[in-house]
C-alpha positions as CSV (number, residue, x, y, z in Angstrom):
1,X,-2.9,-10.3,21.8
2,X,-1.1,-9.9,18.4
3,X,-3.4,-8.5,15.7
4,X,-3.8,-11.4,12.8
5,X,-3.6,-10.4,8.8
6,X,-5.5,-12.2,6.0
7,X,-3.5,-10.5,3.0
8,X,-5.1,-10.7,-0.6
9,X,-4.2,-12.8,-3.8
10,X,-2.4,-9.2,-4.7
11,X,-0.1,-9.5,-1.7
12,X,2.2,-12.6,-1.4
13,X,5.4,-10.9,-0.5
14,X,3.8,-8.8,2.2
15,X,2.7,-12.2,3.9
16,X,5.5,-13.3,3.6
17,X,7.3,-10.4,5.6
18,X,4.6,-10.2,8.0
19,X,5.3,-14.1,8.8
20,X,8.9,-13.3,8.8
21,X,8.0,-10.8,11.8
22,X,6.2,-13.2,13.6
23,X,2.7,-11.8,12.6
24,X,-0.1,-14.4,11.8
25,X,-0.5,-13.5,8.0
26,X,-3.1,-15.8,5.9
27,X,-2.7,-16.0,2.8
28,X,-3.5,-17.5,-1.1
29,X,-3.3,-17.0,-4.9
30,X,-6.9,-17.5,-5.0
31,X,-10.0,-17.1,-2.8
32,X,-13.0,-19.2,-3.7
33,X,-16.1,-17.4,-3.0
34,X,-17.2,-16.7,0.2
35,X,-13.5,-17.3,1.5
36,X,-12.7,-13.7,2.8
37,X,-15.8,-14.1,4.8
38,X,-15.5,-17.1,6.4
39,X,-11.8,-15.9,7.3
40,X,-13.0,-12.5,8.5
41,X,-15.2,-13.9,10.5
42,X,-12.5,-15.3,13.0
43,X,-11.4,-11.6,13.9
44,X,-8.6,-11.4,10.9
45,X,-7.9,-7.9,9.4
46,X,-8.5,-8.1,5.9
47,X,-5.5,-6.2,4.1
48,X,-6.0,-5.6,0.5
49,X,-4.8,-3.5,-2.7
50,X,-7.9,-3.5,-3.7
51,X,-10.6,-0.5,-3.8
52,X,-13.5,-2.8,-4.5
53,X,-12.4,-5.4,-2.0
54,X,-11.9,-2.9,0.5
55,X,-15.5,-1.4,0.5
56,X,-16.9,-4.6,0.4
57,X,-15.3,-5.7,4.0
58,X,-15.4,-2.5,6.2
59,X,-12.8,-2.2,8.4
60,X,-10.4,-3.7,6.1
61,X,-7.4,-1.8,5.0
62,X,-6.6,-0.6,1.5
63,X,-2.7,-0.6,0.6
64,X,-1.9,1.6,-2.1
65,X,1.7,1.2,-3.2
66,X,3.1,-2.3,-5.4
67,X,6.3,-2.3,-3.6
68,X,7.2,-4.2,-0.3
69,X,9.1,-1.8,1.3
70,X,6.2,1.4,0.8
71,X,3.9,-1.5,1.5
72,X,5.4,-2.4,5.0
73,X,5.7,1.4,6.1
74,X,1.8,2.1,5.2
75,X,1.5,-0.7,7.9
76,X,3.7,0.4,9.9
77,X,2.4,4.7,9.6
78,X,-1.0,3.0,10.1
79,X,0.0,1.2,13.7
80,X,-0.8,-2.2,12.6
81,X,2.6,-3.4,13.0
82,X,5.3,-2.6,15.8
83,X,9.2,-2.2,15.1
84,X,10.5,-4.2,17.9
85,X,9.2,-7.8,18.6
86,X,10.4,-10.9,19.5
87,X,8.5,-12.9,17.1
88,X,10.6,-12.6,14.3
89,X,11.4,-16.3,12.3
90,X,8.4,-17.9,14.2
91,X,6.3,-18.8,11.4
92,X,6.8,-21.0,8.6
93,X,7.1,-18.7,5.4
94,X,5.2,-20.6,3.3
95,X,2.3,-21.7,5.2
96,X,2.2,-19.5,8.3
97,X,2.1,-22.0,10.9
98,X,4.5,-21.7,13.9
99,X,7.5,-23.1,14.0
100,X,9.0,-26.2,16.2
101,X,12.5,-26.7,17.6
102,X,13.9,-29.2,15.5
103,X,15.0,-32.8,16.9
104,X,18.7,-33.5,16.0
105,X,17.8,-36.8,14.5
106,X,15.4,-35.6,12.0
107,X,17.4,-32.4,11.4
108,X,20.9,-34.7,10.4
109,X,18.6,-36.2,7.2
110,X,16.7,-32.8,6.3
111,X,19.7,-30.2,6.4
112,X,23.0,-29.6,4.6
113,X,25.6,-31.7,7.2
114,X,27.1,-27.7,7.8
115,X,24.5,-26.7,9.1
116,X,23.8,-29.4,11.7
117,X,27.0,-29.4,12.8
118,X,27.2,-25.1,13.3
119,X,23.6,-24.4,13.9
120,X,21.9,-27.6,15.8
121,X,20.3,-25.2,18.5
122,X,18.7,-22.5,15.7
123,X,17.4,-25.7,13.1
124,X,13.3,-25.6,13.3
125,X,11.2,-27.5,11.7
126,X,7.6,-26.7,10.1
127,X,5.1,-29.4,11.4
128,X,2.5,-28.7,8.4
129,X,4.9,-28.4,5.4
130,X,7.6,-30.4,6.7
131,X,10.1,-27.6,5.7
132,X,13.4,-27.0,7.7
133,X,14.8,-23.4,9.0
134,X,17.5,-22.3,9.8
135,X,19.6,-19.0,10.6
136,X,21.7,-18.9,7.3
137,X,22.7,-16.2,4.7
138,X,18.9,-15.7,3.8
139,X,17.9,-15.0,6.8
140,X,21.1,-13.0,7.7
141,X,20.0,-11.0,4.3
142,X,16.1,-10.5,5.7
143,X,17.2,-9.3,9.1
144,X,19.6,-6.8,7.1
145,X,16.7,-5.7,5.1
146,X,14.4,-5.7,8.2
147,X,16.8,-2.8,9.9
148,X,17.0,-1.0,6.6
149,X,13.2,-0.7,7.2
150,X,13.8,0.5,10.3
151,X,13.0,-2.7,12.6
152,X,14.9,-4.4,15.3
153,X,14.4,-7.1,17.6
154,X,14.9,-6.9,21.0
């Protein structure tokens, strides 16, 4: 079973890569109190860049550097993530659900008409946000970034 993150108010842009990988990664500006707990409790591993936070929840894991790419190899040096995987563009960015193949009828109204017509098969849809995927430039530009950091999907 795939290990699943709950990332900090500190670290928005390493959920969001750890989604992009496939990895369950929960996260929010803002946790209310008692929030980390109830969210540890379901067998999440707390990552943090916080001392404090850190020795409050043992077994969490501190990350020291501000920037994503140092951030990413700490995880990776540590083992909690994997350089090969198939779950890459699974999960919705933003909210972190997974993903469902988008029905051609919906997908006409939701995406830019190019992108029906050349990418019908790769369209999903998010069925919490609503939000619409596709493999585009962005994507393209993540994947490139992805193999600069040394990943690759089978």
């Amino acid at each position: 079973m795939q290990r699943k993150f709950l990332a900090d108010a500190m670290l928005g842009k390493l959920a969001k890569w750890l989604r992009a990988l496939g990895y369950d990664t929960y996260y929010q500006r803002y946790y209310g109190s008692g929030v980390l707990e109830s969210l540890l409790s379901g067998g999440r591993l707390l990552l943090s860049r916080n001392r404090k936070t850190t020795g409050l929840h043992p077994g969490s894991v501190l990350i020291c550097s501000e920037h994503i790419s140092e951030q990413i190899l700490e995880m990776r040096s540590a083992g909690l993530i994997h350089t090969t995987g198939e779950g890459w563009f699974t999960r919705c960015l933003i909210c972190n659900v997974p993903l469902e193949k988008a029905e051609p009828p919906d997908s006409r109204q939701n995406v830019p008409e190019y992108v029906f017509h050349e990418k019908t098969d790769g369209i999903s849809r998010c069925p919490s946000c609503g939000r619409y995927f596709w493999p585009g430039t962005h994507r393209e530009r993540m994947i490139k970034q992805l193999r600069e950091w040394g990943f690759h999907n089978p």
